[in-house]
Backbone as XML, in Angstrom:
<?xml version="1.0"?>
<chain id="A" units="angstrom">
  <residue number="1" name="UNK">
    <atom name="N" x="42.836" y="-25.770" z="-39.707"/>
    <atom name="CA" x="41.797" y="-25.010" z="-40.393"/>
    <atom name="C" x="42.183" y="-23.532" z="-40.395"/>
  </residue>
  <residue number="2" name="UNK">
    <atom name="N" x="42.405" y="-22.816" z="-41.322"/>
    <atom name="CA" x="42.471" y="-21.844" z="-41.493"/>
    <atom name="C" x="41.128" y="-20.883" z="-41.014"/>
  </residue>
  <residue number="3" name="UNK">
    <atom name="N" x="41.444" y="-19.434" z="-40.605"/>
    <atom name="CA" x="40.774" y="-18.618" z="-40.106"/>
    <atom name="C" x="39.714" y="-18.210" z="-41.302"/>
  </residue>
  <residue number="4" name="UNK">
    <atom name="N" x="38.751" y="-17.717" z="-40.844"/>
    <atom name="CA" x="37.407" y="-17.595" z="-42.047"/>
    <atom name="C" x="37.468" y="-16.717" z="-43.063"/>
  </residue>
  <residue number="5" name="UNK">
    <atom name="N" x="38.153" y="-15.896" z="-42.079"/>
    <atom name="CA" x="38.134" y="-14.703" z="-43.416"/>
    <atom name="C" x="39.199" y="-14.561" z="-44.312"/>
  </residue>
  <residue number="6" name="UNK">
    <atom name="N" x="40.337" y="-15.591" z="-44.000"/>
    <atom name="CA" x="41.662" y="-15.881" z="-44.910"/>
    <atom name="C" x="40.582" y="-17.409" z="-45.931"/>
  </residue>
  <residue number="7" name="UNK">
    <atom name="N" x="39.781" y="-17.830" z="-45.494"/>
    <atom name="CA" x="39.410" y="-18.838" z="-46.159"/>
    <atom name="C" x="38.609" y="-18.098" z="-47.507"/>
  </residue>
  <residue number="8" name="UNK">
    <atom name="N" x="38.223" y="-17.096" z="-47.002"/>
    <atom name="CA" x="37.361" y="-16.586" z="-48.162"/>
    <atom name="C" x="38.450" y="-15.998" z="-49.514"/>
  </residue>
  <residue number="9" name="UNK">
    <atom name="N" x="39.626" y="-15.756" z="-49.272"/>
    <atom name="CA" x="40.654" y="-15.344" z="-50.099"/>
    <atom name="C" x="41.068" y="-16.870" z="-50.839"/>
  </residue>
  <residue number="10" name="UNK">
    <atom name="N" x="40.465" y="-17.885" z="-50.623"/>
    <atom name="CA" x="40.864" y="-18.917" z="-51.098"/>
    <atom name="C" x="40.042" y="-19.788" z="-51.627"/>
  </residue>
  <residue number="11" name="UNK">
    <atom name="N" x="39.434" y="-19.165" z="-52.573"/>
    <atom name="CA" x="38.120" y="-19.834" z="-53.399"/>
    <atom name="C" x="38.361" y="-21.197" z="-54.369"/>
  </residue>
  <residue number="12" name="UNK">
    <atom name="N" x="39.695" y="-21.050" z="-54.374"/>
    <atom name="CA" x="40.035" y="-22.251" z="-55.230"/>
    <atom name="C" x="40.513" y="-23.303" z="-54.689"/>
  </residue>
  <residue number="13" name="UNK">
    <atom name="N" x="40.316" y="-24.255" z="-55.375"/>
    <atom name="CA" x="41.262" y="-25.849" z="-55.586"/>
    <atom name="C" x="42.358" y="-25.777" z="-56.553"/>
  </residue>
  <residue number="14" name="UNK">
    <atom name="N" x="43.384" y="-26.619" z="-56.479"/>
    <atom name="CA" x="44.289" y="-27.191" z="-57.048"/>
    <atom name="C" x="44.476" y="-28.313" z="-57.278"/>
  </residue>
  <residue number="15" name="UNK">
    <atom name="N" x="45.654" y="-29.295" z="-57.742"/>
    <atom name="CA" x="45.591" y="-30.556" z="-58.104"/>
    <atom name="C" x="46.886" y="-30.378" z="-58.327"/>
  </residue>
  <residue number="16" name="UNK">
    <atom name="N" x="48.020" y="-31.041" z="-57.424"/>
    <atom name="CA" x="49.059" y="-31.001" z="-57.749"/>
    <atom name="C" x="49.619" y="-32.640" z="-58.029"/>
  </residue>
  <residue number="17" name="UNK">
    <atom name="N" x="50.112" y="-33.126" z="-58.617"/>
    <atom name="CA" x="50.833" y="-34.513" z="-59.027"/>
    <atom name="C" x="52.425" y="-34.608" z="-58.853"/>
  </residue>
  <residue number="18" name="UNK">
    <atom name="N" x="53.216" y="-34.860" z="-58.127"/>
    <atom name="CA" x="54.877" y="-34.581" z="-57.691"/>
    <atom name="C" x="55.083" y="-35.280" z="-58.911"/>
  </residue>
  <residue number="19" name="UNK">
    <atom name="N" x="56.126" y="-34.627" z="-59.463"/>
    <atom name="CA" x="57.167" y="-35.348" z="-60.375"/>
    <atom name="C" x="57.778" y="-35.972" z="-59.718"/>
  </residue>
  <residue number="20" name="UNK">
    <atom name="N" x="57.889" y="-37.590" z="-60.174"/>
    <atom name="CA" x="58.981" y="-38.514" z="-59.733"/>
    <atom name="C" x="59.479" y="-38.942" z="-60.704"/>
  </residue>
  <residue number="21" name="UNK">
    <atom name="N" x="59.658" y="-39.014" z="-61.905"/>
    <atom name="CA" x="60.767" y="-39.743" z="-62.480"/>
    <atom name="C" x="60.007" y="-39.364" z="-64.397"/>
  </residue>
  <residue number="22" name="UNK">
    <atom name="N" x="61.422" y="-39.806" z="-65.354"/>
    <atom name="CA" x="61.029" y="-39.096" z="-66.174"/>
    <atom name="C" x="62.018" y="-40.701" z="-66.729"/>
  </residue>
  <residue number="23" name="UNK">
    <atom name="N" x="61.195" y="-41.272" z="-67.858"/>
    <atom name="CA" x="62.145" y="-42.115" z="-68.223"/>
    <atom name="C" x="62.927" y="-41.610" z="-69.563"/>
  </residue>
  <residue number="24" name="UNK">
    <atom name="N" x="63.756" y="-42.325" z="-70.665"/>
    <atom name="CA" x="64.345" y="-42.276" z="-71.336"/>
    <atom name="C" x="63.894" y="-41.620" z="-72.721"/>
  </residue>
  <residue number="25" name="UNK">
    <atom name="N" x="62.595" y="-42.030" z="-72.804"/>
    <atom name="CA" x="61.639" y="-41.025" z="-73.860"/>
    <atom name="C" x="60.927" y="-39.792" z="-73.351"/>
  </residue>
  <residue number="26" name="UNK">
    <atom name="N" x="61.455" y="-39.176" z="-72.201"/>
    <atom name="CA" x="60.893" y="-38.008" z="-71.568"/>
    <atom name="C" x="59.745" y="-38.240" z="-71.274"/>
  </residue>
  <residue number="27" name="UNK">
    <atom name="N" x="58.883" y="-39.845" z="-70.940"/>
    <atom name="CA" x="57.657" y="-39.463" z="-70.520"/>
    <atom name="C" x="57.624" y="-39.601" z="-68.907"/>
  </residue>
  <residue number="28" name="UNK">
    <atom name="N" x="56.895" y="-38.428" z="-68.516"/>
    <atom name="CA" x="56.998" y="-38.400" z="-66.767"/>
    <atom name="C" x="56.470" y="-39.060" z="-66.110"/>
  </residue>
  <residue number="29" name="UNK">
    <atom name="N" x="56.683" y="-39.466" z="-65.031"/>
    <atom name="CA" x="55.287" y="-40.170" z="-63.636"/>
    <atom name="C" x="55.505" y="-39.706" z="-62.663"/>
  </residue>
  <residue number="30" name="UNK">
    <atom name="N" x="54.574" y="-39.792" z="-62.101"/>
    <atom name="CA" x="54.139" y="-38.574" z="-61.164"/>
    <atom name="C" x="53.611" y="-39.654" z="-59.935"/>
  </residue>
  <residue number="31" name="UNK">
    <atom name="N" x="53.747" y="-38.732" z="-58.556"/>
    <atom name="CA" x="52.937" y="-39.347" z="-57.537"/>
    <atom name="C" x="51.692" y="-39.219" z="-57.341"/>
  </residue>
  <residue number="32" name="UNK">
    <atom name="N" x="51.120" y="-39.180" z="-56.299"/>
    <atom name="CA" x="49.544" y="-39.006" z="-55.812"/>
    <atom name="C" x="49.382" y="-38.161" z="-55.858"/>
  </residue>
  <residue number="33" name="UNK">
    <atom name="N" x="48.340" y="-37.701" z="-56.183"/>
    <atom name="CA" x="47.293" y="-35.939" z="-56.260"/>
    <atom name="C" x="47.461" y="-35.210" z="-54.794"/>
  </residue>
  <residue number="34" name="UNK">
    <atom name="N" x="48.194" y="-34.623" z="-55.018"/>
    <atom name="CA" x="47.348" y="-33.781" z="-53.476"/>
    <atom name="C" x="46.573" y="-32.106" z="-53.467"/>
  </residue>
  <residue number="35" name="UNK">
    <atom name="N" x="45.314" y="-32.068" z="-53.125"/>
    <atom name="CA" x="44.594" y="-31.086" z="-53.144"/>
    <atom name="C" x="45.118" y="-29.868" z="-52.041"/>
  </residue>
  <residue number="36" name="UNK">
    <atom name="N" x="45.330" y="-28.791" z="-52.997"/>
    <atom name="CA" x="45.625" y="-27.747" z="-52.354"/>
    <atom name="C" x="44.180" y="-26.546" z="-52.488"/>
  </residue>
  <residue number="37" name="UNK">
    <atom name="N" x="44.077" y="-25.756" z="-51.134"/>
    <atom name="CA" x="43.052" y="-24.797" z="-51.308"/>
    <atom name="C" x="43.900" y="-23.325" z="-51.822"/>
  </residue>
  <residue number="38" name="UNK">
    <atom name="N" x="43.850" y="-22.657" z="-52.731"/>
    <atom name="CA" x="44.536" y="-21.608" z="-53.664"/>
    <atom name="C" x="43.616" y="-20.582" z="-53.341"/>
  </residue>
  <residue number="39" name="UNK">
    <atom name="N" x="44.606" y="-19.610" z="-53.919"/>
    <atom name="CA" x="43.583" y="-18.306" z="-54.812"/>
    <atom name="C" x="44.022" y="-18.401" z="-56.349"/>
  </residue>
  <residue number="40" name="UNK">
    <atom name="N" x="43.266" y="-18.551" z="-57.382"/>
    <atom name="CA" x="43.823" y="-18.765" z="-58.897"/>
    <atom name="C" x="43.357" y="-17.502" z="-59.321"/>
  </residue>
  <residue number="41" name="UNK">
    <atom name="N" x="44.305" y="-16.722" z="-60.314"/>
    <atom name="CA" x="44.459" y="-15.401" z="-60.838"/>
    <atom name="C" x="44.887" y="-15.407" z="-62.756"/>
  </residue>
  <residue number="42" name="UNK">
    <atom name="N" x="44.197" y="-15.056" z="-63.395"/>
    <atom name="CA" x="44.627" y="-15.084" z="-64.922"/>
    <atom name="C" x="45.076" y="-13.819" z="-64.969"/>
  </residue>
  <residue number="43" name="UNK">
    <atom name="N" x="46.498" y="-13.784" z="-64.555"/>
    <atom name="CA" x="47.277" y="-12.321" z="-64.716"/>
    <atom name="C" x="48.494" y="-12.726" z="-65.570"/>
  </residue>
  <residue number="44" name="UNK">
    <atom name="N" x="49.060" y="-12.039" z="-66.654"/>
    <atom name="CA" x="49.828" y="-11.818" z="-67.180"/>
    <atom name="C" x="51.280" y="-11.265" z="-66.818"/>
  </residue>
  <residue number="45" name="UNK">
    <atom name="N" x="52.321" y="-12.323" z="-66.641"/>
    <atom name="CA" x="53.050" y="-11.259" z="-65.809"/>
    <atom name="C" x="54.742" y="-12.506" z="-66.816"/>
  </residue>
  <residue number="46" name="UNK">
    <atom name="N" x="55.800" y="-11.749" z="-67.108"/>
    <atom name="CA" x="56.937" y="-11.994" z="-67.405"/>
    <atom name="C" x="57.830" y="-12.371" z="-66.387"/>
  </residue>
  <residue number="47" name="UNK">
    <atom name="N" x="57.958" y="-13.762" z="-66.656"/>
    <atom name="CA" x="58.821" y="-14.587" z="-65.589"/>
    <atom name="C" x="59.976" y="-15.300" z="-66.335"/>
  </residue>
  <residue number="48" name="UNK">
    <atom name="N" x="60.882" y="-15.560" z="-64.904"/>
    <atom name="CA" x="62.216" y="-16.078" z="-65.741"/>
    <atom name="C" x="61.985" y="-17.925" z="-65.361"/>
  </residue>
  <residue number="49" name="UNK">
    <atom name="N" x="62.089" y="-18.366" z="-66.013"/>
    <atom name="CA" x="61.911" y="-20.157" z="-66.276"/>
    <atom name="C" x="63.063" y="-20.664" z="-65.988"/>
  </residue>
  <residue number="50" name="UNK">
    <atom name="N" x="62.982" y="-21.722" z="-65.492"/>
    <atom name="CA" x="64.135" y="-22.923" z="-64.952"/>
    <atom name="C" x="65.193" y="-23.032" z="-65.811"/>
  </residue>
  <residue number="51" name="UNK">
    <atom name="N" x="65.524" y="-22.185" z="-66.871"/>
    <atom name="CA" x="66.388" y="-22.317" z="-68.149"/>
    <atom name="C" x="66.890" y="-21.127" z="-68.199"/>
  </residue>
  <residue number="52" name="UNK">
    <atom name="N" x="66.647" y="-20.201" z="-67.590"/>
    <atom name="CA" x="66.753" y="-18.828" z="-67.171"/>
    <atom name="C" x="66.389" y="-18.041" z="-68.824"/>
  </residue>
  <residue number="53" name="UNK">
    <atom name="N" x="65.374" y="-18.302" z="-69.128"/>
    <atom name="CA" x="64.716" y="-17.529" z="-70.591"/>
    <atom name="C" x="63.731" y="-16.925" z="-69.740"/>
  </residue>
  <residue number="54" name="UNK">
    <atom name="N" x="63.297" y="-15.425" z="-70.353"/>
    <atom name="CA" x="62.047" y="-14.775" z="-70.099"/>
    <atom name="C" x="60.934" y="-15.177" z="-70.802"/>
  </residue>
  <residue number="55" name="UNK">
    <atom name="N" x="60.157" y="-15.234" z="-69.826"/>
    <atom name="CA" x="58.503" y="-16.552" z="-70.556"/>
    <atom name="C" x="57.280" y="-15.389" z="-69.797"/>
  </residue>
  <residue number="56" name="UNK">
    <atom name="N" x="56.161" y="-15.095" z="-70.611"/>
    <atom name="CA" x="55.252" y="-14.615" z="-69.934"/>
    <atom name="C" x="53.928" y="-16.204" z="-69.740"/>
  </residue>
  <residue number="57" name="UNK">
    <atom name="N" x="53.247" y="-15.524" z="-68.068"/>
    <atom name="CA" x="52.876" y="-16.577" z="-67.872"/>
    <atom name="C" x="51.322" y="-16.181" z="-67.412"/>
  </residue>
  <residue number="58" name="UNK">
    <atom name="N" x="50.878" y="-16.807" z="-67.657"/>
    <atom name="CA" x="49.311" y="-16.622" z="-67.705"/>
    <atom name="C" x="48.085" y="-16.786" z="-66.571"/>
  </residue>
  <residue number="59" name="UNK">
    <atom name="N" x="48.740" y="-17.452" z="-65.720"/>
    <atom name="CA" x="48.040" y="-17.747" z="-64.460"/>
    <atom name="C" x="48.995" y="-17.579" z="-63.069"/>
  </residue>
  <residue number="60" name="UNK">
    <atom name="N" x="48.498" y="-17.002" z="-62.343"/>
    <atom name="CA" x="49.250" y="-17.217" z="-61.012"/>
    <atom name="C" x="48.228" y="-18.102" z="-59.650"/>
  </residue>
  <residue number="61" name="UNK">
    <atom name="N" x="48.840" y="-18.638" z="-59.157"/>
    <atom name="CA" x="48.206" y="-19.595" z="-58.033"/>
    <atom name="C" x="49.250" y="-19.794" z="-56.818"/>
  </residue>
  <residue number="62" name="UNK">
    <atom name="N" x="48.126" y="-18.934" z="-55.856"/>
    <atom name="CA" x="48.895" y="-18.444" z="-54.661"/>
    <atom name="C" x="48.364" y="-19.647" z="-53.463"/>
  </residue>
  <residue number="63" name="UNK">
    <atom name="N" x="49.326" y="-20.424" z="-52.845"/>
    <atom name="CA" x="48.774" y="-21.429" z="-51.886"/>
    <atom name="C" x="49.809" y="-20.860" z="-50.609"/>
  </residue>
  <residue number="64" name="UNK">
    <atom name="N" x="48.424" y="-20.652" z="-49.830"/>
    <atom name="CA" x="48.794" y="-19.953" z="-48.484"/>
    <atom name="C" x="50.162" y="-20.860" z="-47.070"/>
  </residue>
  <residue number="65" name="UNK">
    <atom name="N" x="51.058" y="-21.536" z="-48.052"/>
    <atom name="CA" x="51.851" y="-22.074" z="-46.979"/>
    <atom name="C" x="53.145" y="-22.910" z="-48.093"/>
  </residue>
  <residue number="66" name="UNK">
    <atom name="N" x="54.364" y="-22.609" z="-47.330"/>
    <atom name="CA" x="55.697" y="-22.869" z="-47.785"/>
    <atom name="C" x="55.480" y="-24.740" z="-48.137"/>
  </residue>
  <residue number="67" name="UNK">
    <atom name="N" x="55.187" y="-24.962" z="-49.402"/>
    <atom name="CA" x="55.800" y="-25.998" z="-50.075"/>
    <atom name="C" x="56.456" y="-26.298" z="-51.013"/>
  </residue>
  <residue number="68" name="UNK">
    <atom name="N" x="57.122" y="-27.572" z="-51.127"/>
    <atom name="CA" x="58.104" y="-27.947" z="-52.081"/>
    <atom name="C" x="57.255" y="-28.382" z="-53.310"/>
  </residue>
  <residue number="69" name="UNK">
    <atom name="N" x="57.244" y="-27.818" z="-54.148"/>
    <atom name="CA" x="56.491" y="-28.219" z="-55.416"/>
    <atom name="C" x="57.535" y="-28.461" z="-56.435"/>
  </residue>
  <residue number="70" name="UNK">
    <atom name="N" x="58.208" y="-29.288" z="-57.283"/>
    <atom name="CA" x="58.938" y="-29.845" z="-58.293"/>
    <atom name="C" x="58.358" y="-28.927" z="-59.443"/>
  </residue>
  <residue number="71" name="UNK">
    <atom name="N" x="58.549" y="-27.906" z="-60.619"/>
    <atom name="CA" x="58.143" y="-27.856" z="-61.587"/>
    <atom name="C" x="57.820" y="-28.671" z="-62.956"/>
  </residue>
  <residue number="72" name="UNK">
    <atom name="N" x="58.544" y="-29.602" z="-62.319"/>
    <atom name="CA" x="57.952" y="-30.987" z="-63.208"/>
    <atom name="C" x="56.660" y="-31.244" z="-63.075"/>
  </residue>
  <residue number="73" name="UNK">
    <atom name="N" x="56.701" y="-31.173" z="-61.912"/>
    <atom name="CA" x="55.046" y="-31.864" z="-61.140"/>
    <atom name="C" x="53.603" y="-31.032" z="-62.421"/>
  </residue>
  <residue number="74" name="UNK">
    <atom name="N" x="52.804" y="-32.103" z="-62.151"/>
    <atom name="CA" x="51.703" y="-31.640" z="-63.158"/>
    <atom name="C" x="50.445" y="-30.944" z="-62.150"/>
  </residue>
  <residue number="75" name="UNK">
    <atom name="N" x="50.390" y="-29.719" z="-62.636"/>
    <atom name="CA" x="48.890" y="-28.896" z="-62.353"/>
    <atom name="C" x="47.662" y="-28.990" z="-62.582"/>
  </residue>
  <residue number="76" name="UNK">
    <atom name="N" x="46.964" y="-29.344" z="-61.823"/>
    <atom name="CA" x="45.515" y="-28.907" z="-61.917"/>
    <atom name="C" x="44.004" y="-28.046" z="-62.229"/>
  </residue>
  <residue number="77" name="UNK">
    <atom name="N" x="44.327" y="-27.095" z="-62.544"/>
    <atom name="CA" x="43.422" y="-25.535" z="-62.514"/>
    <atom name="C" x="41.977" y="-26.046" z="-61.844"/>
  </residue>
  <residue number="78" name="UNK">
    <atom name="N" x="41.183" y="-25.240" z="-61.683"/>
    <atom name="CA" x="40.088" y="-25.076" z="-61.865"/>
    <atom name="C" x="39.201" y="-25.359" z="-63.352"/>
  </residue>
  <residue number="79" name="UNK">
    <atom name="N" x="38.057" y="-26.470" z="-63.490"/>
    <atom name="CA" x="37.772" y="-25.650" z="-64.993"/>
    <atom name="C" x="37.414" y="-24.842" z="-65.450"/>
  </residue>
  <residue number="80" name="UNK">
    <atom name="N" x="37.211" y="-23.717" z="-64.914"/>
    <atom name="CA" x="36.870" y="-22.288" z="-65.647"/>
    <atom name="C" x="38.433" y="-22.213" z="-66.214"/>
  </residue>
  <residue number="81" name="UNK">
    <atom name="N" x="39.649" y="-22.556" z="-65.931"/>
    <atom name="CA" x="41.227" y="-22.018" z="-66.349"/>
    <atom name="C" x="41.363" y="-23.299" z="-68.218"/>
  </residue>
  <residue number="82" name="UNK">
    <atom name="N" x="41.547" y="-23.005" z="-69.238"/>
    <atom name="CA" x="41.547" y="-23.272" z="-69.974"/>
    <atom name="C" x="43.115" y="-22.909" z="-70.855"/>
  </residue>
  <residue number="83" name="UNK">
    <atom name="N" x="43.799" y="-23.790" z="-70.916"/>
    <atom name="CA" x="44.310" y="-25.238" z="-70.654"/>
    <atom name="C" x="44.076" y="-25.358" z="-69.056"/>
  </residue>
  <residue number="84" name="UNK">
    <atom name="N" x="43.827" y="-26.339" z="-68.276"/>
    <atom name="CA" x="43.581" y="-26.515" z="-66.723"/>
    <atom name="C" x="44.780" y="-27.509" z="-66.308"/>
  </residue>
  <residue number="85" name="UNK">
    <atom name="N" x="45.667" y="-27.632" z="-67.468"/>
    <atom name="CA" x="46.822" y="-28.458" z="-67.117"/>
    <atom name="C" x="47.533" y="-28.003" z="-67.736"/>
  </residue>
  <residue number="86" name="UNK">
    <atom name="N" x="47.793" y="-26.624" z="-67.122"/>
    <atom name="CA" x="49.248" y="-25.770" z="-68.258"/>
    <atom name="C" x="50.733" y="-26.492" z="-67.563"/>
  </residue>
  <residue number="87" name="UNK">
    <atom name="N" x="51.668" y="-26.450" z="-67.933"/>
    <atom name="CA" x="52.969" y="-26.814" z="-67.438"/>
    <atom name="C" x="52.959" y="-25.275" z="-66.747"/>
  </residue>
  <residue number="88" name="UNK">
    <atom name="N" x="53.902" y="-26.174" z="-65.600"/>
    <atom name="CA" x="54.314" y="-24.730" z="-64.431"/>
    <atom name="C" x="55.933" y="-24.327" z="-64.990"/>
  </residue>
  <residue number="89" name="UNK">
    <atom name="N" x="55.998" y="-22.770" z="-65.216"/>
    <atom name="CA" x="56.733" y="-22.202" z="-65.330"/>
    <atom name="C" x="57.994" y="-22.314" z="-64.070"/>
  </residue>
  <residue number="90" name="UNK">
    <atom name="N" x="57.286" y="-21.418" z="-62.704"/>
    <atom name="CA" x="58.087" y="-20.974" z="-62.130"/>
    <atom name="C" x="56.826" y="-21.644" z="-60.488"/>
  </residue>
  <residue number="91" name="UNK">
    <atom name="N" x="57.720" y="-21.752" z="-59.579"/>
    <atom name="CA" x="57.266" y="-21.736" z="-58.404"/>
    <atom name="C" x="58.413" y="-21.396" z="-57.426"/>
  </residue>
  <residue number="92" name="UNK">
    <atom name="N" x="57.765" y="-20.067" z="-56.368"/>
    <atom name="CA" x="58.582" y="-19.062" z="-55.524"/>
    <atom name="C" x="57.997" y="-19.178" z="-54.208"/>
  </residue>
  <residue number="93" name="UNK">
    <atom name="N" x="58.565" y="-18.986" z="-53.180"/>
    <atom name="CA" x="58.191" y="-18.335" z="-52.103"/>
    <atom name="C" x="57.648" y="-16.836" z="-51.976"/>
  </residue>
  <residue number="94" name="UNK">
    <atom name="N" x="56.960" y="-16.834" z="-51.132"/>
    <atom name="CA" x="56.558" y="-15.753" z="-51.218"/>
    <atom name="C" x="55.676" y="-15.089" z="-49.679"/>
  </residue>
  <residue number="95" name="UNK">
    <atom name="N" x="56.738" y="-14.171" z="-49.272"/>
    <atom name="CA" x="56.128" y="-13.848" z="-47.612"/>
    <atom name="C" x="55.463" y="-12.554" z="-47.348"/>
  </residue>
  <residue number="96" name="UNK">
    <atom name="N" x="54.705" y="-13.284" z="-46.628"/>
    <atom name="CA" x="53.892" y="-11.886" z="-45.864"/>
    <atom name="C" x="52.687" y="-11.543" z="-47.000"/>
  </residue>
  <residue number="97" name="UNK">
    <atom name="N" x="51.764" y="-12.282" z="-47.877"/>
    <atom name="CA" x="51.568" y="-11.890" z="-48.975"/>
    <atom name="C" x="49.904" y="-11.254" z="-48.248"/>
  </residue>
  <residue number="98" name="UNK">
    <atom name="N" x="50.060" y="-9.869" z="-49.198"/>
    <atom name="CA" x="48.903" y="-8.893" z="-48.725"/>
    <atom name="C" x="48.186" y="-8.979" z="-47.460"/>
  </residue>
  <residue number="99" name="UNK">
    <atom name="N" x="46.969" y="-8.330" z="-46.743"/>
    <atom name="CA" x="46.541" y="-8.032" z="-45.756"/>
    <atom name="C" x="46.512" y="-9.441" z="-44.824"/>
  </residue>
  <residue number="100" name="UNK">
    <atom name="N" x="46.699" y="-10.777" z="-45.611"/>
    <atom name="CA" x="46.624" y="-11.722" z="-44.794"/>
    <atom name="C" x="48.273" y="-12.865" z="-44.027"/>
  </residue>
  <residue number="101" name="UNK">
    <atom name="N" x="49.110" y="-11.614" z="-44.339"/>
    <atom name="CA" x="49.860" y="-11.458" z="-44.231"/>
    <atom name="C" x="50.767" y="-13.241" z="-43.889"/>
  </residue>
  <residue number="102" name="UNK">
    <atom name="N" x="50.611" y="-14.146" z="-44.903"/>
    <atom name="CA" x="50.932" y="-15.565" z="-44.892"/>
    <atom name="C" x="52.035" y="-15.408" z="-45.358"/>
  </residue>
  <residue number="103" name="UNK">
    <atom name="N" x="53.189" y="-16.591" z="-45.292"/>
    <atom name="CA" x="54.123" y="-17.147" z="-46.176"/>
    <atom name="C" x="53.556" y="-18.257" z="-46.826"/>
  </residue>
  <residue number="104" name="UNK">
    <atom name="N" x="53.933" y="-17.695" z="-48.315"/>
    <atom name="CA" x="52.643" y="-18.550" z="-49.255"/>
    <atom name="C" x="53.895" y="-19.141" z="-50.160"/>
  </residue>
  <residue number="105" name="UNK">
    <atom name="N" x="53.377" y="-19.997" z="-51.679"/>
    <atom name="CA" x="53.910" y="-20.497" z="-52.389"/>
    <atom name="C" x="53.086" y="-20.354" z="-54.101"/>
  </residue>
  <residue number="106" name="UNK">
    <atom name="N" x="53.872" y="-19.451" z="-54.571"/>
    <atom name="CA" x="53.086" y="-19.105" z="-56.052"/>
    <atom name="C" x="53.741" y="-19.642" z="-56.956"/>
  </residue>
  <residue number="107" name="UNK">
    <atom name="N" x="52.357" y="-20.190" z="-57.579"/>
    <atom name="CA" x="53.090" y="-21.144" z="-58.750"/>
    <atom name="C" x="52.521" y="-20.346" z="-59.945"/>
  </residue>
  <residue number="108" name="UNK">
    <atom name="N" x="53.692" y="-20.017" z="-61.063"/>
    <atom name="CA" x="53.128" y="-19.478" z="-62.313"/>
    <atom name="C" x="52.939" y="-20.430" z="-63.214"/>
  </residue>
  <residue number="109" name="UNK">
    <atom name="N" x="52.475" y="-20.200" z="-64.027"/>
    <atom name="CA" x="51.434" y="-20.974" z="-65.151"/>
    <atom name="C" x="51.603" y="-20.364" z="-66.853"/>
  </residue>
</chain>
């Protein structure tokens, strides 16, 4: 359980689905859902994509601890986030992030 006042920085849910396999007509399948507690952000910010092209991306979603997320894998949003199942751009590590000073995992959108 996370500490209370790092919990309050984490108003959101997620919905992550692992990419496992992609057959011959590119359609994907995915594993089991697993619920992550986030902070979700509609910030605009220019990122470089798995293809190394510059893509601006529309959401950021900061989950307070180092995981392996596949960018295949399918996203969840919140429904206030509209598409709430954008394809993930980019997912980074990311340490020490602001006053609550975690090693987190941001996934752009």
């Amino acid at each position: 359980m996370l500490d209370p006042a790092i919990d309050e920085l984490l108003p959101d849910e997620v919905i992550i689905e692992p990419f496992v396999s992609s057959s011959v007509t590119q359609a994907h399948t995915y594993g089991a859902a697993v619920t992550y507690r986030a902070q979700v952000v509609g910030e605009w910010e220019k990122v470089i994509d798995s293809k190394g092209r510059e893509v601006v991306s529309a959401v950021s979603v900061l989950i307070p601890d180092r995981v392996h997320i596949d960018p295949r894998s399918r996203i969840t949003l919140p429904a206030s986030f509209v598409p709430n199942q954008p394809p993930i751009i980019v997912v980074r590590p990311v340490g020490g992030v602001g006053s609550i000073g975690l090693d987190s995992t941001e996934i752009r959108c």
